[in-house]
C-alpha positions, 0 to 999 in steps of 0.5 A: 909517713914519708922519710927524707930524701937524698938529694942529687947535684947539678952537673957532675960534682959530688958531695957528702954530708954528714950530722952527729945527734945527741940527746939528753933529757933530765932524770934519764927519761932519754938519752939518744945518739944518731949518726947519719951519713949521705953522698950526692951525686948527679944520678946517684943519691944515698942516705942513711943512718943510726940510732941508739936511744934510751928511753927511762921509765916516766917519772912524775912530778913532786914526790909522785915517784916513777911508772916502773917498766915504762922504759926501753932501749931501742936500736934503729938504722934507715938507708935510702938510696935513689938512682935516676935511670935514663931521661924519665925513670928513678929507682928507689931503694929503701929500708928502716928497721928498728928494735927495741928490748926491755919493754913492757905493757901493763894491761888491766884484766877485769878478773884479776886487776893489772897484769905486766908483761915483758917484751923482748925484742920488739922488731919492726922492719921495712923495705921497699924498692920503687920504680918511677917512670915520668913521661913527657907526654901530657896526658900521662904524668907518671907511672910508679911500680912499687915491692915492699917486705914489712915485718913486725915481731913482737915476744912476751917474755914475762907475766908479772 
């Protein structure tokens, strides 16, 4: 998956933007609210933003009723930051992380039927620092160098 990226300005101006998202689904299936803020520049980009979701358990349609346990609250934030070093060369720094607690997972185990377990949290995060090198020579179109750190956890809290 590739995220968005800042963009930079032309000549020595700067600029900000900024967007406000909200979200609201029927029978408190989601409700979501993501702020994102970011500063242009002409060798300097940031972006970057929160999350704060929801999410319900399922529910059916008619008298079909709901799933239980297929809801869960997740909190998340992104950064992005570019930076154009000398003629050729761009840095990028990068990070996503995400949380999520309360969620849970049916699994059907053949001896004794369907077991729900509990997760909490449920963590996910990455970062990555990328170095870009574009030559004008043309036989050599780019060299990139790129450190990256993911980690996930995950914690069974319950058996039901």
């Amino acid at each position: 998956m590739v995220t968005p990226e800042p963009v930079f300005t032309a000549g020595d101006s700067t600029s900000a933007t900024g967007r406000l998202l909200g979200r609201w689904r029927s029978s408190g299936m989601e409700q979501t609210l993501r702020a994102e803020l970011g500063i242009q520049r002409e060798k300097l980009a940031v972006s970057g933003g929160i999350s704060l979701r929801n999410f319900g358990n399922l529910r059916a349609g008619g008298d079909l009723g709901e799933l239980v346990a297929t809801g869960y609250d997740e909190r998340a934030a992104d950064f992005k930051l570019r930076l154009k070093t000398g003629k050729h060369g761009e840095l990028t720094a990068a990070y996503n992380g995400l949380v999520q607690t309360g969620v849970g997972r049916y699994d059907q185990v053949t001896q004794r039927g369907y077991a729900r377990y509990d997760f909490e949290p449920q963590e996910r995060q990455l970062a990555y620092l990328r170095w870009q090198f574009r030559p004008t020579a043309s036989w050599w179109k780019r060299m990139e160098i790129t450190m990256a750190h993911q980690q996930s956890r995950e914690v069974r809290v319950k058996q039901r």
